[in-house]
C-alpha positions as CSV (number, residue, x, y, z in Angstrom):
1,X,-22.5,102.6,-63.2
2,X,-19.5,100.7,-61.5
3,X,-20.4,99.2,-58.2
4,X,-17.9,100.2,-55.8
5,X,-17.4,97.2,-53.3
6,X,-18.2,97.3,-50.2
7,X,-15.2,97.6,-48.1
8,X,-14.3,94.3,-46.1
9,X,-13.7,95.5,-42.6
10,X,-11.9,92.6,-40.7
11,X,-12.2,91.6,-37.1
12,X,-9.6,92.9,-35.0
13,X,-8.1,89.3,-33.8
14,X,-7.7,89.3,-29.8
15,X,-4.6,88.5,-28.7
16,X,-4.2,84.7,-26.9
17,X,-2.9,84.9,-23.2
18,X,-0.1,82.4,-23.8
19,X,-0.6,79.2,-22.2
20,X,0.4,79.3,-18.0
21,X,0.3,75.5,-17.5
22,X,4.3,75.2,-17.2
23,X,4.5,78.2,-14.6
24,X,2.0,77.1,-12.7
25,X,4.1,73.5,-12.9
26,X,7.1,75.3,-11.4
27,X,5.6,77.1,-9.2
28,X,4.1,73.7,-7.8
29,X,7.5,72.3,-7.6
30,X,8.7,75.4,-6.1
31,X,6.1,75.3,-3.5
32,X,6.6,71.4,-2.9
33,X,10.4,71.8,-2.4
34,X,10.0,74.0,0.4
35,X,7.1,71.9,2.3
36,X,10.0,69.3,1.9
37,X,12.6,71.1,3.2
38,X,10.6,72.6,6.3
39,X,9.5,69.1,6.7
40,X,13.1,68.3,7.1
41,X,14.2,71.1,9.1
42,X,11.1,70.3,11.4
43,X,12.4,66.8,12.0
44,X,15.7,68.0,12.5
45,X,14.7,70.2,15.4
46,X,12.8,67.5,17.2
47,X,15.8,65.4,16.7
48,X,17.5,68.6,18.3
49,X,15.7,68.7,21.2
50,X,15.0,65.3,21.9
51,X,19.0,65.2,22.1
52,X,19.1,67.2,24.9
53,X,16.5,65.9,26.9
54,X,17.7,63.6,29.7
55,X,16.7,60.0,29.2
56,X,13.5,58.8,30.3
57,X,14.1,56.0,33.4
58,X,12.4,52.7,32.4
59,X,10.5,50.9,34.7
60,X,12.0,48.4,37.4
61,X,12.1,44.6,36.0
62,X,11.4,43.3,39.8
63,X,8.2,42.3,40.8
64,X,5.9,42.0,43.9
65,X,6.6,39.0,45.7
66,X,3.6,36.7,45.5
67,X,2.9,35.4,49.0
68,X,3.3,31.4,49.1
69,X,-0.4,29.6,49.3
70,X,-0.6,27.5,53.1
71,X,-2.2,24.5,53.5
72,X,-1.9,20.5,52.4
73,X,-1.0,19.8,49.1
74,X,-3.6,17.4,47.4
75,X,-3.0,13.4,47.8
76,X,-0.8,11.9,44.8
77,X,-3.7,9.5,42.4
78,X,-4.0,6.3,43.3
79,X,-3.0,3.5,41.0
80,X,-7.0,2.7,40.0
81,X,-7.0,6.7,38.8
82,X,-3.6,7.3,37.6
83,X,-3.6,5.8,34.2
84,X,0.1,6.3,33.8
85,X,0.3,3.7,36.4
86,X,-1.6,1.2,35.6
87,X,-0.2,1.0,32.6
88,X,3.4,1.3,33.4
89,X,3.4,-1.8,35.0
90,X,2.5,-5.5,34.3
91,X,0.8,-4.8,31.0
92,X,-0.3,-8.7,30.2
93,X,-2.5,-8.3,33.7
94,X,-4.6,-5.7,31.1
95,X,-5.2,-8.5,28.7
96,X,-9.0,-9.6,28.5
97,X,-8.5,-13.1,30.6
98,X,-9.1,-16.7,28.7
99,X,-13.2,-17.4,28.5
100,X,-14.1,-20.7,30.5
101,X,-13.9,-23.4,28.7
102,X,-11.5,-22.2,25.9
103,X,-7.9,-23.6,25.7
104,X,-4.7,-21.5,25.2
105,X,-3.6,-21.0,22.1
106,X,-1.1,-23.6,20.8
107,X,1.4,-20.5,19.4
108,X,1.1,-19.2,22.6
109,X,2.3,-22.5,24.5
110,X,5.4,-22.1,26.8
111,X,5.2,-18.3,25.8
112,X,5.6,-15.9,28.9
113,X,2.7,-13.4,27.2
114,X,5.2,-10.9,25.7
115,X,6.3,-9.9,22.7
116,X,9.7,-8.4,22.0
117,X,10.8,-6.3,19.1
118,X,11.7,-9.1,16.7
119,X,8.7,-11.5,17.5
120,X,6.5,-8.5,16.9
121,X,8.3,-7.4,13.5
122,X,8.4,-11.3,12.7
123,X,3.9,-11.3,11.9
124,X,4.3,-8.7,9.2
125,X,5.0,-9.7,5.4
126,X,8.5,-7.3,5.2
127,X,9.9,-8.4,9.0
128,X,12.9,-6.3,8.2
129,X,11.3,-3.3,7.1
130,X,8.9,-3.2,10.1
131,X,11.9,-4.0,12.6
132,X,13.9,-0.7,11.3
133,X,10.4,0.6,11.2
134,X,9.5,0.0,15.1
135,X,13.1,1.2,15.7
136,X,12.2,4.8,14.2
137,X,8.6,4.7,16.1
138,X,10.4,3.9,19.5
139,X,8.3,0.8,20.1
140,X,8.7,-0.1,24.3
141,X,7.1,-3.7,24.7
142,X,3.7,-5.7,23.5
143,X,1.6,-8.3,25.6
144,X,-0.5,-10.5,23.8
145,X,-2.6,-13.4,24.6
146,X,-4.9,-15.9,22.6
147,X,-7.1,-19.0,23.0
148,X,-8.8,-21.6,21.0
149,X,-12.6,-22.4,21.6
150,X,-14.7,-25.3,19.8
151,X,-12.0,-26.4,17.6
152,X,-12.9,-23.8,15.3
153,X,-12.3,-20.6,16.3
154,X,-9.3,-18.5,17.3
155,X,-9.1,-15.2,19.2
156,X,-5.7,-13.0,19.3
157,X,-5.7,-9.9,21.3
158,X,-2.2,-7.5,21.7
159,X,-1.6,-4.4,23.8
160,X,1.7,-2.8,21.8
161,X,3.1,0.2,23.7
162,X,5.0,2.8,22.6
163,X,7.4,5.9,24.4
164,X,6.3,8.6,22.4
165,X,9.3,10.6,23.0
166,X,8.9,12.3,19.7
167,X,5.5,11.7,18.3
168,X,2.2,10.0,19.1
169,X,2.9,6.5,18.1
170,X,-0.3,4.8,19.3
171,X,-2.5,7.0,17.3
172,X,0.1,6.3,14.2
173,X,-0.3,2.1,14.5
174,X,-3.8,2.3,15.3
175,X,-4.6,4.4,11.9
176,X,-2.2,2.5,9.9
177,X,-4.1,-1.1,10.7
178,X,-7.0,0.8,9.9
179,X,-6.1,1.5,6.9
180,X,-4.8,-1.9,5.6
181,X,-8.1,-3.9,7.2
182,X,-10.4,-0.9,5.2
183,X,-8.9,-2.0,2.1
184,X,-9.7,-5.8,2.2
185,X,-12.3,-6.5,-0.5
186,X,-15.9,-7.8,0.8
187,X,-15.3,-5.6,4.7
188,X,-17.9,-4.4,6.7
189,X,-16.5,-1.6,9.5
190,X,-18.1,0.2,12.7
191,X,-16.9,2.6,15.2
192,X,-16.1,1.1,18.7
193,X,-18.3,2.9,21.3
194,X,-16.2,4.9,23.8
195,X,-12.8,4.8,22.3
196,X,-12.8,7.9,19.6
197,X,-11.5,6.6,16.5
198,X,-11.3,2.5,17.2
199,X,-12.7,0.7,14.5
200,X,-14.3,-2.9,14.1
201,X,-13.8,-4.7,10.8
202,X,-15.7,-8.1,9.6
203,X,-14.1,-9.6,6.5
204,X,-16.9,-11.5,4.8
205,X,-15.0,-13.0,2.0
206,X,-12.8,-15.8,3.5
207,X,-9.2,-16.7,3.1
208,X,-8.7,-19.6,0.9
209,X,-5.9,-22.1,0.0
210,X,-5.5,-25.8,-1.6
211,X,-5.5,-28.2,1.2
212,X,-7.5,-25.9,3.9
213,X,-11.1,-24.8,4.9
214,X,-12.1,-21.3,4.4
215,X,-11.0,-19.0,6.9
216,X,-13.4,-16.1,8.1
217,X,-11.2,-13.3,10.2
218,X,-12.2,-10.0,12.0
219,X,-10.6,-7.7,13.8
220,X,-10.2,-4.1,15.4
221,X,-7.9,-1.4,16.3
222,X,-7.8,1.7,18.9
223,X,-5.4,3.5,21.1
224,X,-5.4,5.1,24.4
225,X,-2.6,7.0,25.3
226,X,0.4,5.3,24.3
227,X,-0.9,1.8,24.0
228,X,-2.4,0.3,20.5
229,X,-4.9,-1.9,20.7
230,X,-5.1,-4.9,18.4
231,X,-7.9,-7.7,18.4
232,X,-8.2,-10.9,15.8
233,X,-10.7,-13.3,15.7
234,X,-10.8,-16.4,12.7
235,X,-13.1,-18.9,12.3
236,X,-14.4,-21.5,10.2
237,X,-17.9,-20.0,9.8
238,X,-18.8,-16.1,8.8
239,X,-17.7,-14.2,12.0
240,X,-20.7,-11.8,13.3
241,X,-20.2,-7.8,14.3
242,X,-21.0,-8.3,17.6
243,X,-18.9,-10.8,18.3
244,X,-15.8,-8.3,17.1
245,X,-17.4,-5.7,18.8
246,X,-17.7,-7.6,22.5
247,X,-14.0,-8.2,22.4
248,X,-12.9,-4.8,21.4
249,X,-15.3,-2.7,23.9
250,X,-14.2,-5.2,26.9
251,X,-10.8,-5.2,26.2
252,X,-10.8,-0.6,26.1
253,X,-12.5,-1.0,28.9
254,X,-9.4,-2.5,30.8
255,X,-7.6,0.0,29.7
């Protein structure tokens, strides 16, 4: 007996909406172009309006007359308060004064205790470079004064001032000797109480040549205002701190 198959009924397929993604993309575009126009013709109205509106008046640039204060005006500094004073005139009467019993320097003989331009330029090793050099830093004037004490021993102090028109000039000298006496091999260095950034220096390792006895040498260097201060010693035998540091503290002091 012959099967008779079974008839294969198929699924009715349902139909796909068709895809909406691109209308709803113009539709937002649409939309979008006519937030920006009424946008636009918003700010064209207020520019509209504010057009017709009469300017607003700005406020007066005079002020109230501030009523002059009454009384004395305080008394001008005397010379022992007004720095600028002191130091604007005799500057060798600043110098620390010669120790009893010492004896003025022999480089110093017949000298009036100033230093001009070239003299000053003269005790570095390029005197040409440091003359054009002092030029540029408006160098003013220098004082300087020395002595000799037990034959052995030699003290040089100089007070170099500066107009500092332009820059800070004192600060600038006193950093750069600074700088050349912290590189000397075999140095010892200490801040100078009172004076910010002065420095004291003891050279341990004397200076020697053929023909001469070792030569011990300290020194220090600070500023105040628009003076440098600069203070040598040399001696025969090793030179102590405090002995740098005396001379250095005494002679800020005077200033």
């Amino acid at each position: 007996m012959l099967e008779v198959p079974e008839e294969v009924v198929e699924a009715p397929v349902a139909e796909v909406a068709p895809d909406a993604s691109g209308r709803r993309g113009r539709t937002a575009l649409l939309i979008a172009g006519a937030a920006l126009l009424g946008v636009v013709t918003g700010t064209c109205t207020g520019y509209l309006i504010q057009a017709d509106r009469s300017p607003t008046a700005l406020p007066p640039l005079s002020q109230p007359k501030l009523s002059q204060a009454t009384g004395k005006a305080p008394a001008p500094l005397s010379a022992a308060q007004d720095r600028q004073v002191k130091t604007d005139g005799d500057l060798r009467k600043l110098l620390l004064k010669k120790p009893g019993g010492a004896k003025t320097a022999a480089w110093l003989a017949g000298g009036d205790g100033w230093m001009d331009l070239t003299e000053y330029a003269e005790d570095f090793e390029k005197p040409g470079t440091m003359f054009g050099n002092l030029v540029r830093d408006e160098f003013r004037r220098a004082a300087v004064t020395g002595w000799e004490t037990d034959g052995r021993q030699t003290v040089e102090i100089r007070l170099v001032q500066f107009r500092q028109q332009e820059s800070l000039e004192a600060a600038d000298s006193s950093d750069n000797s600074q700088y050349w006496a912290d590189r000397e091999s075999g140095t010892d260095s200490w801040s100078v109480p009172g004076t910010g950034s002065g420095m004291a220096y003891v050279h341990n390792r004397p200076d020697t040549k053929a023909g001469y006895v070792p030569l011990y040498s300290a020194e220090a260097h600070a500023y105040r205002g628009d003076i440098a201060m600069e203070v040598w010693i040399y001696d025969t035998k090793p030179i102590t701190k405090a002995r740098i540091m005396d001379l250095a503290e005494r002679q800020m002091e005077r200033l």
